[in-house]
Structure formats: C-alpha cells, structure tokens
C-alpha positions in Angstrom: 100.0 99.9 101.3 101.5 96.9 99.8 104.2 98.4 97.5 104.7 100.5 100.7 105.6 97.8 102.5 107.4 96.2 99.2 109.8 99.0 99.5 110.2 99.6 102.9 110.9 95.4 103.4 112.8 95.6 99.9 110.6 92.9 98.1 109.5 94.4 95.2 108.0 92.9 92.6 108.4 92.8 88.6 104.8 94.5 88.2 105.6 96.9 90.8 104.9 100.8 89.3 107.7 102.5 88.8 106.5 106.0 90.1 104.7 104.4 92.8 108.1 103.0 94.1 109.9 105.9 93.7 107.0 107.7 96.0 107.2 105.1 98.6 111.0 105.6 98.3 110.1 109.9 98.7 107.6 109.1 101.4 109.9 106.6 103.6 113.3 109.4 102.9 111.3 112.1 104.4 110.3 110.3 107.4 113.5 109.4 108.1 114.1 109.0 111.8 110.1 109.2 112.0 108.5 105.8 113.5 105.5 105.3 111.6 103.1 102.8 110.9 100.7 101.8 108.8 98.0 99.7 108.1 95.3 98.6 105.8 91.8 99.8 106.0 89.0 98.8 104.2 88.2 101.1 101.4 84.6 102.8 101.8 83.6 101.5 105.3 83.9 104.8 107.2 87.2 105.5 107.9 87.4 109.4 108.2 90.7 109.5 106.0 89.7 107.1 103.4 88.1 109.7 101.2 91.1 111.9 101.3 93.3 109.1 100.2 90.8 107.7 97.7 90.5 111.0 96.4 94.8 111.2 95.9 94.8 108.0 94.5 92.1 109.1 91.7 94.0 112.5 91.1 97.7 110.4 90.4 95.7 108.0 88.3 94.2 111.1 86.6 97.1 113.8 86.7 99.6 110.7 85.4 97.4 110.0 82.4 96.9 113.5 81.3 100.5 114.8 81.9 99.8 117.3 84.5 102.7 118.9 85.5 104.3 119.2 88.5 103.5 122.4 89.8 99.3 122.0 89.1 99.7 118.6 90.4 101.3 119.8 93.8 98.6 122.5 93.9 95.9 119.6 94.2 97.8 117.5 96.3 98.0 120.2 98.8 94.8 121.0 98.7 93.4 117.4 99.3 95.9 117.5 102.3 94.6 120.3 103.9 91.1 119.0 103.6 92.9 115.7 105.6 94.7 117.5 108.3 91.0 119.3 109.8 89.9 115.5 109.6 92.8 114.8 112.2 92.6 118.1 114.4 95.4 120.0 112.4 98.2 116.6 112.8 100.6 116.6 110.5 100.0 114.3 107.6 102.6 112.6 105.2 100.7 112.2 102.2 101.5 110.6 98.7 100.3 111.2 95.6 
C-alpha cells in the first residue's frame, strides 16, 4: 500500500520499484473516475483477502524472477482473482500483480 499511496500522492521515492510503480500507475488509470480506498491490514491476522493478496504478491515476486511471460502470468493472476471475488460475494475486485 505505500508505493500505492507514493504514486497516487506523487511522492515517490529513489528505492521505489519500477514495475511496482508502473502497476500502481495501471491500477489508479483503470479506476479512473472510481472512488476507492484503501488501507492497511495486518498481514496474517484473519483478514479474508489477505491470503489472496499474499498469494499475488508471492506469484510477482516469483513470475518476475523467472521471466514468466505475460500471457502465463495473466493466467495466474486471474485465477487467484477469481478465488478473491467468492471471498467478497462475486464484487468486483481490482487486483495487482
């Protein structure tokens, strides 16, 4: 969530991953006109979307080091989504990987 709210407030930072920014950029784009929020959550203390987004942070981690392309790399991002959306009843998610 921080470089999320780096980019969104425009204070980014030297360290700052370059294709993480460039998703936050993707993620805000798309929700263009969108109100969203967003906050931190403690990681592992039962939040029912935690292990969906624990388990997209893992697979860019992964996917990044082993130069997965694109198109296998969507294919697991979906899936993990849809695996999120029956968490929240079927609402539509915007998820970053």
């Amino acid at each position: 969530m921080e470089v999320l709210d780096r980019v969104s407030t425009g204070a980014l930072q030297s360290y700052d991953d370059t294709d993480s920014v460039a998703e936050c950029k993707r993620i805000l784009s798309s929700a263009h006109g969108v109100n969203i929020s967003y906050e931190w959550v403690r990681g592992h203390n039962g939040h029912p979307l935690n292990e969906p987004a624990d388990r997209l942070a893992v697979l860019a981690h992964r996917n990044r080091e082993m130069g997965v392309d694109k198109v296998p790399n969507a294919r697991m991002i979906a899936s993990i989504r849809e695996d999120a959306k029956t968490i929240v009843g079927g609402a539509p998610l915007l998820v970053a990987a």
